[in-house]
VEXSEDREN-32393 format. One line per field, with one value per residue (C-alpha): residue number from 1; y, z, x. Coordinates in steps of 0.1 Angstrom, whole numbers, padded with zeros to 4 digits. Layout:
BEGIN
k	(NUM / ...)
y	(Y / ...)
z	(Z / ...)
x	(X / ...)
# end
This chain:
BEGIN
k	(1 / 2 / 3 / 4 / 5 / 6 / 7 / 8 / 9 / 10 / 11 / 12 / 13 / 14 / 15 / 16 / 17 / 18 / 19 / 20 / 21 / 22 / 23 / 24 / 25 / 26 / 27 / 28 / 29 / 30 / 31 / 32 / 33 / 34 / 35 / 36 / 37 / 38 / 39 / 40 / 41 / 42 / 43 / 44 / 45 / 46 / 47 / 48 / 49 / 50 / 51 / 52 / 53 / 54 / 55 / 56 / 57 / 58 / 59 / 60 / 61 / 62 / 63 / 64 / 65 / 66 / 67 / 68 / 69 / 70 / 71 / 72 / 73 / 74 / 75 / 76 / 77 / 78 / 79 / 80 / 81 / 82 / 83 / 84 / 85 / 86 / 87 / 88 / 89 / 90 / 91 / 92 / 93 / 94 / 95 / 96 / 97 / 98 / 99 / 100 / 101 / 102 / 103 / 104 / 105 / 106 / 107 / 108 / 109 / 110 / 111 / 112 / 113 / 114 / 115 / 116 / 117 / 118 / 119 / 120 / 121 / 122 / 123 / 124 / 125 / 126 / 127 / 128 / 129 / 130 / 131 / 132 / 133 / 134 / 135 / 136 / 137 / 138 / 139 / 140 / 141 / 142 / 143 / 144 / 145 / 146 / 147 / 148 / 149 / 150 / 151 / 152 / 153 / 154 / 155 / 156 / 157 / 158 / 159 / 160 / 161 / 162 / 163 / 164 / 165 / 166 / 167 / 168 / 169)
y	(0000 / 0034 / 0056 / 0090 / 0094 / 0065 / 0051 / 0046 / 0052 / 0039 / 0026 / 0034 / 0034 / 0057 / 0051 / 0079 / 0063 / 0075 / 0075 / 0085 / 0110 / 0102 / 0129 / 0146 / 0181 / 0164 / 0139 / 0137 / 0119 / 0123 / 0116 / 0101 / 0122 / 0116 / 0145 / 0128 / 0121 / 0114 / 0133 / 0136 / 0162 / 0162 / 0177 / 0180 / 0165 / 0133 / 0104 / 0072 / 0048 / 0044 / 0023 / -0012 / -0049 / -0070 / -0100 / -0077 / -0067 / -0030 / -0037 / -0057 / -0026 / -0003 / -0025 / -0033 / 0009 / 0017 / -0007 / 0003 / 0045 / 0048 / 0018 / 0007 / -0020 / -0011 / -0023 / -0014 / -0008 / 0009 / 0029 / 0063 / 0075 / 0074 / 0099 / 0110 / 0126 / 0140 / 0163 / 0177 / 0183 / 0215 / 0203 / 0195 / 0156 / 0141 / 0135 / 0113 / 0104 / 0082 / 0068 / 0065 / 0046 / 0060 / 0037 / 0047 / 0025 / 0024 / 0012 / -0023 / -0022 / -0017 / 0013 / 0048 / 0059 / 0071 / 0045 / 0042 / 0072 / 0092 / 0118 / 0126 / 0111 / 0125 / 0128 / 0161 / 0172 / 0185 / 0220 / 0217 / 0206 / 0235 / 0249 / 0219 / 0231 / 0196 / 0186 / 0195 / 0155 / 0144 / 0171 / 0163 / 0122 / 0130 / 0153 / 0127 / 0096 / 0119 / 0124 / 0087 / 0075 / 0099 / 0087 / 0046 / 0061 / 0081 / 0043 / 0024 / 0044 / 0008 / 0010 / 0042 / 0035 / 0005 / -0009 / -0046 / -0040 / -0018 / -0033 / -0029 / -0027)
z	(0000 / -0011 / 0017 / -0003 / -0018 / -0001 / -0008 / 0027 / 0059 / 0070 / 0106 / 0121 / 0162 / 0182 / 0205 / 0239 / 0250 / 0284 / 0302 / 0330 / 0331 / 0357 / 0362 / 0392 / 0380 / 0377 / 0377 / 0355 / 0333 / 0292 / 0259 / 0226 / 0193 / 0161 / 0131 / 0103 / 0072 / 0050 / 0039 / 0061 / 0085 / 0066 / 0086 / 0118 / 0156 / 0162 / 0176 / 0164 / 0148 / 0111 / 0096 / 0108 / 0086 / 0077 / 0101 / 0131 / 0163 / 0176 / 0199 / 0178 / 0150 / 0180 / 0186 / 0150 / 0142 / 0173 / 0169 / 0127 / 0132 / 0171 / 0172 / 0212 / 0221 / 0241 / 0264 / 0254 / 0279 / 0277 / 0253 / 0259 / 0230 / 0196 / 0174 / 0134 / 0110 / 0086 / 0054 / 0024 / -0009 / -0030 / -0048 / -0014 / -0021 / 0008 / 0009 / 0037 / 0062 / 0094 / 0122 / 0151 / 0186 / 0206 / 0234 / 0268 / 0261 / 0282 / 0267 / 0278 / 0250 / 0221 / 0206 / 0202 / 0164 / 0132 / 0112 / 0084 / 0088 / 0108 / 0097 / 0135 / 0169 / 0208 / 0242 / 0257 / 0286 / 0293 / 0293 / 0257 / 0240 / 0234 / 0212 / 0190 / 0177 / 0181 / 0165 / 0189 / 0195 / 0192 / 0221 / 0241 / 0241 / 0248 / 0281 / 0287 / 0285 / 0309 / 0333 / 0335 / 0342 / 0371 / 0383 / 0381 / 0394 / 0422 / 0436 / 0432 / 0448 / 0444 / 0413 / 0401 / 0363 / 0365 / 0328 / 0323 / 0302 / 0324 / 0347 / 0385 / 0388)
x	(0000 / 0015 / 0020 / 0017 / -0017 / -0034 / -0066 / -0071 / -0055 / -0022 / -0019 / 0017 / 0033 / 0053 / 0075 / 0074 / 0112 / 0118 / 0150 / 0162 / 0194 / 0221 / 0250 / 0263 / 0241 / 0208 / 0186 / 0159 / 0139 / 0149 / 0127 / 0148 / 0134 / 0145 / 0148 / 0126 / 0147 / 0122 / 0086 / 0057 / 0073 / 0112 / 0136 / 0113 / 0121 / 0091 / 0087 / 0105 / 0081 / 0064 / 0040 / 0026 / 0034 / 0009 / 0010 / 0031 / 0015 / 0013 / 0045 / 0067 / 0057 / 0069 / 0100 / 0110 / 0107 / 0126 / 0153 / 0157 / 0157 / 0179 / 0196 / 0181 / 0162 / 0128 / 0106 / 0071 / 0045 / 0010 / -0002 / -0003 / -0027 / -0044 / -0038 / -0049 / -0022 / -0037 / -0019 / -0032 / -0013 / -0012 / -0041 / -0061 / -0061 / -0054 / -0009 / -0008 / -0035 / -0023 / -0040 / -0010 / -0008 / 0020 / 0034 / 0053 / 0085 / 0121 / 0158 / 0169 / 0197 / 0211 / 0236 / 0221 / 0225 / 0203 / 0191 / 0168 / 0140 / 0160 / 0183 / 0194 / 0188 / 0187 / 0177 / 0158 / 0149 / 0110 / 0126 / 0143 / 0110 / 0094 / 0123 / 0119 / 0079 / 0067 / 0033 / 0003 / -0003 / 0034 / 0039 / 0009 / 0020 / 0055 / 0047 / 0020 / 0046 / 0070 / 0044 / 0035 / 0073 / 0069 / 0041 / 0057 / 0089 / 0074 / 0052 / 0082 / 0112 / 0134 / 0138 / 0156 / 0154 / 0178 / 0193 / 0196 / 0221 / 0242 / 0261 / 0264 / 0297)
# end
């Protein structure tokens, strides 16, 4: 199914990746954005994710994307939203036209870098995201997905954002 022009609409994930920032200035939790490399949104900061395969689940769609544009591995957890992408071309046809389910995921591996879809990759805080002029929803899932990890973090003092994949020694 063509992705520009469609005859009907696309279903793609996003991955809110939340991470916790460990330094002797702050602690804080972190969200992972990539700058799109290819067309909708070109050149913009979003969430890493794309379009669902026939015969995938929502979460391995969410893992599979995650893994192919930053590199990381993910946990996946709840979903945080449902959201419609909608664009027009010049001639008002409808360009693209996406219905996307974000989830609240956390790192267990992997090496950060761009991959694929992504022209750039990185962490920021809550405080850097309103220079980047997210999307209305991408922003509203992103603080929502912030604000969640909070909320886990703040019942379950123990466990401090802890990495399998980092080591304890």
């Amino acid at each position: 199914m063509k992705r520009e022009y469609p005859e009907s609409p696309l279903v793609g994930v996003g991955a809110v990746i939340v991470d916790r920032q460990h330094d002797h200035h702050r602690d804080e939790n972190r969200v992972l954005l990539i700058r799109r490399g290819q067309a909708p949104l070109l050149g913009e900061w979003s969430l890493p994710g794309g379009v669902l395969e026939c015969g995938e689940t929502l979460r391995e769609a969410v893992a599979r994307e995650v893994r192919e544009e930053t590199g990381l591995v993910v946990e996946t957890s709840e979903m945080l939203g449902v959201y419609e992408r909608l664009i027009r071309g010049d001639e008002g046809r409808m360009r693209y036209h996406y219905v996307l389910i974000d989830f609240l995921c956390r790192p267990t591996g992997g090496d950060l870098k761009a991959g694929s879809d992504a022209a750039e990759v990185r962490w920021f805080t809550r405080e850097e995201l309103p220079a980047l002029n997210l999307a209305h929803d991408a922003n509203d899932v992103v603080l929502k997905g912030l604000a969640r990890t909070m909320e886990r973090r703040a019942s379950s003092p123990g466990e401090r954002g802890a990495h399998p994949h980092t080591s304890n020694s």
